[in-house]
N, C-alpha and C positions, 0 to 999 in steps of 0.2 A: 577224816575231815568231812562234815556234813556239808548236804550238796548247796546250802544257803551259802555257808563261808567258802565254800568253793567258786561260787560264782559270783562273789563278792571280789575273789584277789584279781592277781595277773599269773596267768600260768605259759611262761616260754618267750613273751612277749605279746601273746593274745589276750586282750586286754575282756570279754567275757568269756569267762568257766563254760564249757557244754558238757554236761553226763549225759541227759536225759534229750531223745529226739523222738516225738511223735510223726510216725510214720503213717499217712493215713494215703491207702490206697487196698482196692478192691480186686487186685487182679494179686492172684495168689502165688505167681512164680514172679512176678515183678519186685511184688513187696519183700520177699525173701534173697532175691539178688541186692536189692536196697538194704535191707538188713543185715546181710553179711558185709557189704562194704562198710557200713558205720560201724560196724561191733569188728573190724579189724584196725579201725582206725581209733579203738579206744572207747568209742562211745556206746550206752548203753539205747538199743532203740526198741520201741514196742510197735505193735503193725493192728492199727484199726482199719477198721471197714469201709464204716457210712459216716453222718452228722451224728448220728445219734449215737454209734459207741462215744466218738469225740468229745459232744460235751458232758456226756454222763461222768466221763473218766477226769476231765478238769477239775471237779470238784472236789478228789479225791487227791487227784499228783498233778500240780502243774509241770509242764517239760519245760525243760529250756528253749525248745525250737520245735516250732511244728512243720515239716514235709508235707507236703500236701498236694495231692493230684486232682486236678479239674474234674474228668467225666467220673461222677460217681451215683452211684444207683438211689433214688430220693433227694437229699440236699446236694449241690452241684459243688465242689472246691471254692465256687469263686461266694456262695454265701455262706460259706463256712467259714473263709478268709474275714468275710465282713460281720458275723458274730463274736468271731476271738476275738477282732480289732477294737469291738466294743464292749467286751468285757477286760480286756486288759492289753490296751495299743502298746505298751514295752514288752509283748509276747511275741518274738521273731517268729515267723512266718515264712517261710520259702515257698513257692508253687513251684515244683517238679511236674512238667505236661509235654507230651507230646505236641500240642499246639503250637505253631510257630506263626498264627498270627499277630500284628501289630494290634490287632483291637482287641486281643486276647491280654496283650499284658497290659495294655492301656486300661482293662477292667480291672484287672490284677492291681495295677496302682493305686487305680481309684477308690478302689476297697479297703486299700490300707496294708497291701503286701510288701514286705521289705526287699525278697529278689524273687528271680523269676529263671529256673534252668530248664532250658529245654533236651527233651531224652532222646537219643538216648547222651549218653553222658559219661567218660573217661571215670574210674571211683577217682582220682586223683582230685580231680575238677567238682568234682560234687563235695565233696569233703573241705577242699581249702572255700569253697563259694560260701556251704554251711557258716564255718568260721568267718567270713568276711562280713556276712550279712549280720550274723551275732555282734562284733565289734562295731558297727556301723549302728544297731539299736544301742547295744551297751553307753557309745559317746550320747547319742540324744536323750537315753537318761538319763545321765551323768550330767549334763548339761544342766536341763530341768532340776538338779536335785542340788547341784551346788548356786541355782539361780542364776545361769548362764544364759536361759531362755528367754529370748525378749517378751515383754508383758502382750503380744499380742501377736495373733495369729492371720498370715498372710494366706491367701487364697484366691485361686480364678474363677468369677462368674463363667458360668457356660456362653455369656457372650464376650467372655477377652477381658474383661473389664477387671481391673488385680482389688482386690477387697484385703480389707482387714479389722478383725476383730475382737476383743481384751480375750484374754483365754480363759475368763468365768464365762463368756458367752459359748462353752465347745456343746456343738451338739444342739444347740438349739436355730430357731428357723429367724432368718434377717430377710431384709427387701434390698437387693441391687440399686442402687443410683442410677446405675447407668439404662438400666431394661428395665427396671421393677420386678422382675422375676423372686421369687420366694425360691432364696438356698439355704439349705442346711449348713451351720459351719462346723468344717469338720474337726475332730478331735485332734489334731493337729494341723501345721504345713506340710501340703505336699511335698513328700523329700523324692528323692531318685532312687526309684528302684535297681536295685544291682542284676543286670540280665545276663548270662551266659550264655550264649547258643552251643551249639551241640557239637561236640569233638568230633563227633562221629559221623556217617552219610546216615540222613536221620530215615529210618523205615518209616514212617507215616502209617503206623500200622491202626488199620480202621475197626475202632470199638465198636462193635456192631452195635447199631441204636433198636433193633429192633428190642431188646433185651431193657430198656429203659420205657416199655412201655407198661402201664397199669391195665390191669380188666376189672371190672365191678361184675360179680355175678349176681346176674338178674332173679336169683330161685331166694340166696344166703345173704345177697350184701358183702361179702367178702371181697377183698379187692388183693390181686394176686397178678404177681408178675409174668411178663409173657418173655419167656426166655428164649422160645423156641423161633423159628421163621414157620414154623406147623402151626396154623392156623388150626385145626381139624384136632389138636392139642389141646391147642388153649379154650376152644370152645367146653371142655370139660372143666367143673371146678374142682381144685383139689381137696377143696372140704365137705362138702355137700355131694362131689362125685356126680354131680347133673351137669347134661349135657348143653351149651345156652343156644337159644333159639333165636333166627334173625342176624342180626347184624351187634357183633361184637362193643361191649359198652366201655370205651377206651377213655379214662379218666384223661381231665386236659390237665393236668399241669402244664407246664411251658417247654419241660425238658420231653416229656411225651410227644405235644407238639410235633417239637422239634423232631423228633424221635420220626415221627410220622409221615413228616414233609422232607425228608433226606432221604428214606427208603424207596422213592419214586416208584409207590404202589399203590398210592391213593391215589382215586381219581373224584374230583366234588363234580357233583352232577349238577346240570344247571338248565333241564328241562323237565315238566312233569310232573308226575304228583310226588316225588321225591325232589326235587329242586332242592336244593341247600345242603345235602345231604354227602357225606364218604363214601365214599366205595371202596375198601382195600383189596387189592389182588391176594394170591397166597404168590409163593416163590416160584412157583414153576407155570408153563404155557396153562393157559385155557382158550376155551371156545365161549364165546358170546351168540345169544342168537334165541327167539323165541321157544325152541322146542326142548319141550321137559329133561334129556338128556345133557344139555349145557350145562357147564358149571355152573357160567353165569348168566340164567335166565333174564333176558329183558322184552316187556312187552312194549310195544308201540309198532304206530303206520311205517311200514319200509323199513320193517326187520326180520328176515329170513329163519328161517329153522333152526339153521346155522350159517352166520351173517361172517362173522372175521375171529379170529386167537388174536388176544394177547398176552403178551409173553415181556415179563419184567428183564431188563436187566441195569447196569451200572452206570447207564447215560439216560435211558427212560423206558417206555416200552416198546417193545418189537409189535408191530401190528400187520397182520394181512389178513385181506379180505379174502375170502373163499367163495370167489365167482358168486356173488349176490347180487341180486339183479340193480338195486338203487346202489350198493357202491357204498364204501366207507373212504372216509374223509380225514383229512390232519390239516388243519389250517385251511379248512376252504379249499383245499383240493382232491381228486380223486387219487388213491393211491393205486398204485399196479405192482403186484410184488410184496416183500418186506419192505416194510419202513418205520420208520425210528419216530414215535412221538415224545419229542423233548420236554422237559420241564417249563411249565404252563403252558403249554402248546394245546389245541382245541381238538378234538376227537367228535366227528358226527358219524352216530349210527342210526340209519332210518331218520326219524325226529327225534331221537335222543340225543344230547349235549353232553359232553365231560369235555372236566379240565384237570391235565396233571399238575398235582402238587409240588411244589421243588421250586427250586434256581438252579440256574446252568452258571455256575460261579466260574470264573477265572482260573487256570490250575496254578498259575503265575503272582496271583495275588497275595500279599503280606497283610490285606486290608479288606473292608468289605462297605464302606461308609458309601454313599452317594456321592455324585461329583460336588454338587453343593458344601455337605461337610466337610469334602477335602480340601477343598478351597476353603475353608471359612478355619481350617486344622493349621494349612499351613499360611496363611494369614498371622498367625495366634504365634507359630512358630518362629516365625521371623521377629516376632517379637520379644522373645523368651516364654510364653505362656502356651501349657498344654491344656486346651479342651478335653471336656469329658461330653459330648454334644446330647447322649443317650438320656430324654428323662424318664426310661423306663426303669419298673421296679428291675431289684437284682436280678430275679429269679427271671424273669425275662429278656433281659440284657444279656445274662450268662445264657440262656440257651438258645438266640441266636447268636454269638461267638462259636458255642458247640457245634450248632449247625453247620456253620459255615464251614469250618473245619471238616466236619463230615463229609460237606458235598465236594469239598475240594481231594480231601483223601481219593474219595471214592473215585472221583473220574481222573485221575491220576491212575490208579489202580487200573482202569479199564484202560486207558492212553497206553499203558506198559504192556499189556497183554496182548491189544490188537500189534504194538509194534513187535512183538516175541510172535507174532502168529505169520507177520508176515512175513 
């Protein structure tokens, strides 16, 4: 039986067929644990990389279902979700992530994801979830194709306000009543995404962001991943084999970014002829301090030979000063000893200014909105209506979700360690 007529019938009582499940995930022993559970449960699965094997290969096999993991190296899960969606919204879509935030799948919906499993994950429960979410798109085709779908598509402004529009309008831009705000109407109604949380005690295992960063080499143009935390690495290019000079040229996409402000090793300087400027640490302790042997050379009034180390770690930087006569500073005070400069927290050396990169996020938090949003979320909720508040593009929406998961992994990670140490 060909795989059209097969997902055409009812097979067992499951009303869509599944052979085929695109597997898209970049971590190599993951994707192969995922692989064996679908190919025991019958189905046939293939294991892509990035965006770009993905849609290259649509054009040739559509699947029945696409898997699809969030942090991925170039397009993130959560705009890949929102490409497929709009090349063909009755293409089931599941997000398989580690992420267990609530704005994580609130992006997930919003983009047009049908469920959302959090890892790790029982095979049982991934497999019957697969099937649940297939049957759940299957009715709302079926719907639409026997004329079941009412002529008009319902929808939440971003201020609460419930809209609705014929569905020749899908995809194009209308004005609110209620706020005037310009929304896109989307290619369908909001449905409800089918969420699983995780069978398991979830590892919260932290995809190192350093490795989602880009370099531009300054000799070639080549633009090349920095996989390593070896800064002293990556300053070489792999194609040209030149060494770059100065300060590392770190393409901003949003997930790099992100990538950048989770690692709490940048520091933006905010005094001097460098004013506006990064600073990234490498991974292990340095000395700061005027004289040539420093790692990190700084000039200015009331900075010593060698003035203080710092020294990265999973909550911010470790900083002491090394007996210098003016004293180094965290927030306006003189430090005595180690101590811990937090994320955005103020660093004065001599006349020099830094600020660390980062939020200090909550290890507790399921959310990451402002108090404002949350109120104005659950507002909307009382009502029956879900906000989507964020009007940033995808690719920036998704990589503070990313983030935030990071910063929250990561001092969790340290929280576990200091209480094993003690």
């Amino acid at each position: 039986m060909s795989r059209d007529n097969f997902r055409s019938g009812e097979l067992g009582g499951q009303r869509a067929a599944i052979r085929y499940v695109m597997v898209v995930d970049d971590d190599a022993e993951s994707a192969r644990e995922t692989k064996a559970t679908l190919e025991k449960s019958g189905l046939e699965a293939k294991v892509f990389k990035d965006g770009g094997q993905v849609h290259g290969s649509l054009s040739m096999d559509r699947p029945d279902l696409v898997l699809l993991k969030l942090i991925l190296p170039g397009e993130s899960g959560f705009e890949i979700c929102e490409r497929l969606k709009k090349q063909d919204r009755f293409l089931p879509v599941v997000v398989y992530s580690e992420i267990e935030l609530e704005a994580a799948q609130n992006l997930a919906a919003k983009l047009g994801a049908d469920g959302y499993i959090l890892k790790p994950c029982l095979p049982g429960t991934l497999v019957t979830t697969i099937r649940e979410v297939a049957d759940a798109v299957w009715d709302r085709q079926a719907d639409e194709r026997e004329g079941k779908e009412k002529g008009e598509i319902r929808f939440p402004c971003r201020c609460g306000h419930r809209m609705k529009e014929k569905l020749e309008n899908r995809g194009k831009l209308v004005t609110c009543s209620q706020c005037q705000a310009t929304v896109q109407v989307p290619e369908r109604a909001m449905h409800d995404m089918l969420v699983k949380l995780s069978d398991a005690a979830n590892a919260n295992a932290l995809d190192d962001p350093m490795r989602f960063l880009s370099v531009k080499c300054q000799f070639c143009g080549t633009y090349y991943k920095l996989f390593s935390n070896d800064l002293e690495k990556a300053r070489t290019c792999p194609k040209c084999d030149k060494r770059q000079i100065g300060a590392l040229s770190i393409i901003g996409a949003p997930l790099s970014r992100a990538a950048l402000a989770s690692s709490l090793r940048v520091l933006r300087i905010l005094s001097g002829q460098l004013k506006g400027k990064k600073l990234m640490l490498p991974d292990h302790e340095i000395t700061l301090g005027s004289a040539r042997p420093c790692q990190l050379k700084q000039q200015g009034e009331g900075i010593a030979p060698q003035h203080c180390t710092l020294k990265p770690t999973p909550l911010g930087i470790l900083v002491n000063d090394l007996n210098s006569e003016t004293g180094t500073f965290i927030d306006n005070e003189r430090i005595t000893g180690e101590t811990l400069l937090e994320p955005g927290g103020l660093l004065k050396v001599g006349t020099m200014l830094y600020r660390l990169i980062g939020q200090d996020r909550d290890v507790n938090s399921t959310d990451f909105y402002d108090p404002k949003q949350a109120k104005a979320q659950q507002k909307a909720a009382e009502k029956g209506v879900k906000l989507f508040l964020s009007d940033k593009p995808t690719a920036e929406e998704a990589a503070d979700v990313i983030q935030a998961h990071w910063d929250i992994v990561r001092k969790k990670s340290a929280m576990s360690r200091d209480s094993a140490d003690a």
